[in-house]
Wavefront OBJ file of the C-alpha trace (Angstrom):
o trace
v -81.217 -20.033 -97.143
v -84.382 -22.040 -96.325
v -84.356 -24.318 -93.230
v -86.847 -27.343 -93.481
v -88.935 -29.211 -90.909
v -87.942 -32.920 -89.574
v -88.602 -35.768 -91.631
v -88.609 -38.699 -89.590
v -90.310 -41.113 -91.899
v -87.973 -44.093 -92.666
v -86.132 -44.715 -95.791
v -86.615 -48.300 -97.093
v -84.098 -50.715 -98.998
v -84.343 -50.021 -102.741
v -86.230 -51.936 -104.815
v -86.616 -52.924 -108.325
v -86.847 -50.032 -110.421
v -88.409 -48.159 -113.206
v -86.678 -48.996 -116.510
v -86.117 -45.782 -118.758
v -83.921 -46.925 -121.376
v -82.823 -43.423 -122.240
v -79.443 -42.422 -124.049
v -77.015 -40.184 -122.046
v -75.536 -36.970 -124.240
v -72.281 -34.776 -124.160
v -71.197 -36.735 -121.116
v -74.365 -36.345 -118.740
v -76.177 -38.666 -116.960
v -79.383 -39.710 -118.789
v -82.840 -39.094 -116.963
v -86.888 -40.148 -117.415
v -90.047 -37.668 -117.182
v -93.574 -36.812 -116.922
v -96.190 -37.471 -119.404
v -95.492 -34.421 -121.202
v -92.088 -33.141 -122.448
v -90.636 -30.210 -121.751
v -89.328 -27.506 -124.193
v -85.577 -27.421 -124.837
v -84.155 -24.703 -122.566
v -80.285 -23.389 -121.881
v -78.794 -24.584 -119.286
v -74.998 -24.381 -117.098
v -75.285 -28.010 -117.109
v -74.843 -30.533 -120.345
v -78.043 -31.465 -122.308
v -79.086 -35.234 -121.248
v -81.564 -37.154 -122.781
v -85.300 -37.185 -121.484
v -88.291 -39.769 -121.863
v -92.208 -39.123 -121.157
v -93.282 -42.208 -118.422
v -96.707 -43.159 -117.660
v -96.972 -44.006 -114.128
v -98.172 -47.609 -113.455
v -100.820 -46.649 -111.103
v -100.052 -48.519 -108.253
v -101.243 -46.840 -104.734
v -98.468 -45.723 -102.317
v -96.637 -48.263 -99.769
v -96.684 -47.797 -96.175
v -92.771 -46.761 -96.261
v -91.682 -45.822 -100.066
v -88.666 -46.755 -101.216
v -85.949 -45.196 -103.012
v -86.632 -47.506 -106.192
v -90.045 -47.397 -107.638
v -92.266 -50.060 -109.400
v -92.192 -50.559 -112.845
v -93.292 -48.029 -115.416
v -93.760 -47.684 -119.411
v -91.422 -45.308 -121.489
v -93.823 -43.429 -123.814
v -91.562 -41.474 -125.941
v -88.065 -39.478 -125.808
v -86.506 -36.032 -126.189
v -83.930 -33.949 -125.580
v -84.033 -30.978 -123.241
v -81.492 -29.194 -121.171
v -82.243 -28.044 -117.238
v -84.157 -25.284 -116.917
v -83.174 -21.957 -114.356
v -85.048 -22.893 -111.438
v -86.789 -19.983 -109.590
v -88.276 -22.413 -107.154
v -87.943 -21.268 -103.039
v -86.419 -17.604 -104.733
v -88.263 -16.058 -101.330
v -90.353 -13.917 -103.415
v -93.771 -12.286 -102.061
v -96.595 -14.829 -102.431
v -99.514 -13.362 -104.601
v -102.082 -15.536 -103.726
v -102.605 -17.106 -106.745
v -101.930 -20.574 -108.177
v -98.297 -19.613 -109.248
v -96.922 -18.514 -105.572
v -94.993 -20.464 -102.646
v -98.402 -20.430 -100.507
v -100.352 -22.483 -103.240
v -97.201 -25.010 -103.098
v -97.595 -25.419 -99.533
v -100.936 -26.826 -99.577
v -100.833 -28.462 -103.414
v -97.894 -31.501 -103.544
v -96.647 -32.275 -107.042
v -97.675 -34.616 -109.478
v -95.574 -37.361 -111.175
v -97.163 -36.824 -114.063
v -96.483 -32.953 -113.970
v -92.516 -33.399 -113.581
v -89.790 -34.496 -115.354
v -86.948 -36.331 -113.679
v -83.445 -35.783 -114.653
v -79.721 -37.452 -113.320
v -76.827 -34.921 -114.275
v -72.903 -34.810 -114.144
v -72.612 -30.916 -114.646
v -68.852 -29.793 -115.737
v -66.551 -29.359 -112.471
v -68.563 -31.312 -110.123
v -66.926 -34.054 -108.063
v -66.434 -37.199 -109.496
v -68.565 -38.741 -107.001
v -71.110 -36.492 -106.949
v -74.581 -36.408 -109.472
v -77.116 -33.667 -109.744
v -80.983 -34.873 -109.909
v -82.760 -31.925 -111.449
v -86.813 -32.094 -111.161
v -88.890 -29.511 -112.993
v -92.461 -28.643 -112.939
v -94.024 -28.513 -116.363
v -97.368 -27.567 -114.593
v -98.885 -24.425 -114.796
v -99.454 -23.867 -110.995
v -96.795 -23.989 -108.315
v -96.067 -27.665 -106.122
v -94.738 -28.540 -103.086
v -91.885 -31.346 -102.887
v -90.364 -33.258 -99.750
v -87.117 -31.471 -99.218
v -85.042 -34.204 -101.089
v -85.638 -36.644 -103.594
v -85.227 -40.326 -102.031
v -82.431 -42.027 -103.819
v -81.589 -45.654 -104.098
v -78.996 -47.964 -106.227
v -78.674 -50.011 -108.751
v -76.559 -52.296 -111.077
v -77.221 -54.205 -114.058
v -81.300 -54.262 -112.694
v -80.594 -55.466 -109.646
v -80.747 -53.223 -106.460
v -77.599 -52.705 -104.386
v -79.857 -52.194 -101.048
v -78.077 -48.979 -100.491
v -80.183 -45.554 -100.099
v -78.533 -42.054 -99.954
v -79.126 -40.523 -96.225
v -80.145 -36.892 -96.256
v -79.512 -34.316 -93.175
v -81.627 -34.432 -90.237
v -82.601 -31.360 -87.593
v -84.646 -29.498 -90.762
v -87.585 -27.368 -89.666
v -88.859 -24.579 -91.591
v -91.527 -24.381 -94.075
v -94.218 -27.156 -94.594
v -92.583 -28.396 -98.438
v -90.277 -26.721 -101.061
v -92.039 -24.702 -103.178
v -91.378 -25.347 -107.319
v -92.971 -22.648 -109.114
v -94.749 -23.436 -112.778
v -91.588 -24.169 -115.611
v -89.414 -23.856 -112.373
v -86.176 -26.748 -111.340
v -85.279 -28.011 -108.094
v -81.704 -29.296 -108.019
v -80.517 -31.894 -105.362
v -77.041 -33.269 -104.540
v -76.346 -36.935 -104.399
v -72.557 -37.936 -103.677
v -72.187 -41.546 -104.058
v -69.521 -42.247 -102.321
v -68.149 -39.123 -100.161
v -65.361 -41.008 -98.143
v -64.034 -42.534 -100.871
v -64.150 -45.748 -99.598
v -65.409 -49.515 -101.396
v -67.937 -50.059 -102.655
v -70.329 -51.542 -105.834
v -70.179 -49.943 -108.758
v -73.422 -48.687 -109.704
v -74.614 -47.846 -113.320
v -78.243 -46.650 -112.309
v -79.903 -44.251 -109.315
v -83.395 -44.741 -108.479
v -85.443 -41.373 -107.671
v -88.519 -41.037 -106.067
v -88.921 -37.346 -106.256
v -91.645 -36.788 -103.325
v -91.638 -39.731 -100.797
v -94.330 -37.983 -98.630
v -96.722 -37.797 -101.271
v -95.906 -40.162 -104.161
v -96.283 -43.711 -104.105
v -93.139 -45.934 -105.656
v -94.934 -46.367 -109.237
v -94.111 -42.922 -109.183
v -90.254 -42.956 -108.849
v -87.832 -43.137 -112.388
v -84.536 -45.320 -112.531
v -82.275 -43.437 -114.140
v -78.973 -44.924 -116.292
v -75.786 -43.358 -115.359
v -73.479 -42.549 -118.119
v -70.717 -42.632 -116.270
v -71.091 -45.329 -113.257
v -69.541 -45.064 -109.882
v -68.705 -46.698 -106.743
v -71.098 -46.327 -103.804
v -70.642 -46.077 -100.360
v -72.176 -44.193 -97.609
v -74.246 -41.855 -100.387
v -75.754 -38.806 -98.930
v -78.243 -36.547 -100.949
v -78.846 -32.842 -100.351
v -81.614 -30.650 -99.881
v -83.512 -29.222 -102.802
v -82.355 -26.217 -103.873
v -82.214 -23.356 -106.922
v -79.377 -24.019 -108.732
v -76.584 -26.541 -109.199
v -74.267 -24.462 -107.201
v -76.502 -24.522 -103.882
v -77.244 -27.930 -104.391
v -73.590 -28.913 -104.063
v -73.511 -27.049 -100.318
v -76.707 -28.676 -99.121
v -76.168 -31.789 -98.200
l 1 2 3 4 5 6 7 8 9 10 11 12 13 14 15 16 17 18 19 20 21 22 23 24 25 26 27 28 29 30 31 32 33 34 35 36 37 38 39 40 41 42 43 44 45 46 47 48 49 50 51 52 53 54 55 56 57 58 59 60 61 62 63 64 65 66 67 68 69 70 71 72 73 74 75 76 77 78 79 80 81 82 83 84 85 86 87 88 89 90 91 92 93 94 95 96 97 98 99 100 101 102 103 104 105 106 107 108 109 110 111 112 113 114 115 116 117 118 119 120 121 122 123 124 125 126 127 128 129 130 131 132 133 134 135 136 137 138 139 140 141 142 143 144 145 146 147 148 149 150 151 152 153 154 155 156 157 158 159 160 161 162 163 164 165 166 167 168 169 170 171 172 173 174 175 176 177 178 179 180 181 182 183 184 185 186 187 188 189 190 191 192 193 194 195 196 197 198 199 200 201 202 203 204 205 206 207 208 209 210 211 212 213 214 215 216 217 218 219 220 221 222 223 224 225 226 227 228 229 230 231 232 233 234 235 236 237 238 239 240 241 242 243
């Protein structure tokens, strides 16, 4: 398992988010994208419903946060997760396609689709965000997504912390057609809280400015309190240990 250097860069309120008006399937969460779709793949996890988004444009804030400025949906589409072989620890070739070109090469919004998941036997509280790289060179993401709250359009001002003391390799590495999965459990003491119905997902906070980020409609709102997201990992299954 991958250890990751410290982020220290502060997490700010969420905001107002992008609107993807998307339609939740088979009991998933429902999720927005890139400006290109990707093809339908198998998957563990349920099918959920995709959209393209254009990015507005906007340049990056001093301190993104969690819920990013408004967007336009472009189209829709259904597609299921795909196996991610991001961070897999391979050799690096050198090329475009390796972990060494991901290092140096952060992703693109506009190379990614975005995706909010509740996978069969998963907590109750707990979502998977799935981001994959329909690029055809490998990227380099912060070690977790940034994820704020919503309900009804309105942010709750509540932003899921992620684990401190990481050190390790300069970014996570997502390989062309490749997933990274990340954790977020909305409310892991079980305490009270608002209910949301939305989570807002910047995917790269290092590197992406807030135009960048997707809200994403739950199909299945919960309560939130003291939300923690996980590290980026491989598959569903890690992602659930990483936080």
């Amino acid at each position: 398992m991958r250890t990751y250097r410290l982020r220290t860069t502060a997490l700010a309120a969420a905001t107002a988010g992008l609107a993807l008006a998307l339609t939740a399937c088979g009991g998933s969460d429902s999720a927005g994208g890139p400006s290109a779709n990707p093809a339908a793949t198998k998957s563990a996890d349920k099918p959920v419903s995709t959209g393209t988004v254009t990015p507005s444009g906007e340049g990056a804030s001093a301190a993104p946060s969690a819920a990013p400025s408004a967007g336009k949906v472009t189209g829709t589409g259904t597609a299921a997760a795909t196996p991610a072989k991001a961070g897999s620890g391979g050799k690096d070739t050198g090329d475009t396609t390796g972990d060494s070109y991901a290092y140096t090469h952060p992703c693109s919004a506009r190379n990614l689709t975005v995706k909010v998941t509740f996978p069969t036997g998963t907590p109750a509280t707990v979502r998977v965000i799935t981001v994959t790289n329909n690029g055809s060179t490998s990227c380099g993401l912060d070690y977790f997504p940034t994820v704020g709250f919503s309900a009804k359009g309105s942010a709750l001002g509540l932003q899921a912390t992620a684990p401190g003391g990481l050190g390790g390799a300069p970014a996570y590495p997502v390989h062309p057609g490749a997933t990274a999965y990340a954790a977020v459990d909305l409310n892991p003491s079980g305490g009270n809280g608002p209910v949301a119905d939305e989570v807002n997902v910047l995917a790269d906070k290092e590197h992406m400015p807030n135009a960048d980020g997707a809200s994403l409609q739950l199909a299945k709102p919960g309560s939130v309190a003291h939300p923690k997201v996980g590290l980026y990992r491989t598959n569903t299954r890690d992602a659930l240990t990483a936080f």
